[in-house]
C-alpha positions as CSV (number, residue, x, y, z in Angstrom):
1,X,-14.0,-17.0,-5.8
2,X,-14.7,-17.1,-2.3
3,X,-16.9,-13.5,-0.9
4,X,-16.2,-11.5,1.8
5,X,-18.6,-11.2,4.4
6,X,-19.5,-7.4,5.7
7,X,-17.1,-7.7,8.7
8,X,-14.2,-9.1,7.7
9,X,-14.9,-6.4,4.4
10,X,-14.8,-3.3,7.5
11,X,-12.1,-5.0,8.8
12,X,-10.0,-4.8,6.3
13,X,-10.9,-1.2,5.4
14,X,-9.9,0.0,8.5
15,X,-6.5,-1.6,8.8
16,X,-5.8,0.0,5.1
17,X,-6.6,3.3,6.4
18,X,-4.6,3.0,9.0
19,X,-1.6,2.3,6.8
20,X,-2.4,4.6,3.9
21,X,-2.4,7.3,6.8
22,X,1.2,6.3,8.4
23,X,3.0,6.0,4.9
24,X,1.1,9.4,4.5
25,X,2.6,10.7,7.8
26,X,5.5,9.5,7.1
27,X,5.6,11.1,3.8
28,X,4.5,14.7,4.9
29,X,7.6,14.4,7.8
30,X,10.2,12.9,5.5
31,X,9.4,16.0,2.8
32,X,9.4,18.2,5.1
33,X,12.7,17.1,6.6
34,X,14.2,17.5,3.1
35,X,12.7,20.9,1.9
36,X,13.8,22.4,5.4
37,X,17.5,20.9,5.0
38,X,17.6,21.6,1.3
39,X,17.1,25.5,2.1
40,X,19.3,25.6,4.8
41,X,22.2,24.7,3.2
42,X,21.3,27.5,0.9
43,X,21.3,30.3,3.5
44,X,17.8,30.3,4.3
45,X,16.8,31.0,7.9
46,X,15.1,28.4,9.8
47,X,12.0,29.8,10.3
48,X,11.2,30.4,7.1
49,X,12.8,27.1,6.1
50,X,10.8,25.0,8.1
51,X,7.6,26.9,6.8
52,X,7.8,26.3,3.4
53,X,7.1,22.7,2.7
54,X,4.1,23.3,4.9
55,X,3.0,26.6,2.9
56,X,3.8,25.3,-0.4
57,X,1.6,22.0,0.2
58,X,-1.0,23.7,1.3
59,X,-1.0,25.9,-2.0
60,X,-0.8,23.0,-4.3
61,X,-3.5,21.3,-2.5
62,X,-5.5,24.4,-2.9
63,X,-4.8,25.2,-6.7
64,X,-5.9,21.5,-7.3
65,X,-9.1,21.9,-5.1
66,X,-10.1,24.7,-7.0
67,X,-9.4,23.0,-10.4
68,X,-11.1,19.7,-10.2
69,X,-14.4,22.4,-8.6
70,X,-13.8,24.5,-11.9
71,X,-13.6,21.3,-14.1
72,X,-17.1,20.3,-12.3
């Protein structure tokens, strides 16, 4: 099996992180998108409509912070 050398190795690294962060993007806006259309159509005003993916991400992405630093 042919190696890598260390250039080619960053190269490729960076190009994958540039990917991996679009589709992630991409994600967040089509979620987003959803959640804010979702509670819409359910008589939800659009402020707090548009707020709630955001809030609700950034609770889940707390709670699971703080459980992988308790399971440490």
């Amino acid at each position: 099996m042919k190696q890598i050398e260390a250039r080619e190795a960053v190269g490729l690294l960076r190009n994958m992180t540039r990917v991996l962060c679009v589709v992630g993007i991409l994600a967040l806006v089509f979620t987003t998108v959803n959640v804010t259309r979702f509670a819409t159509t359910r008589h939800v005003p659009l402020p707090i409509a548009v707020l709630l993916d955001p809030v609700i991400g950034t609770a889940l992405a707390g709670v699971l912070y703080i459980d992988t630093r308790l399971a440490a």
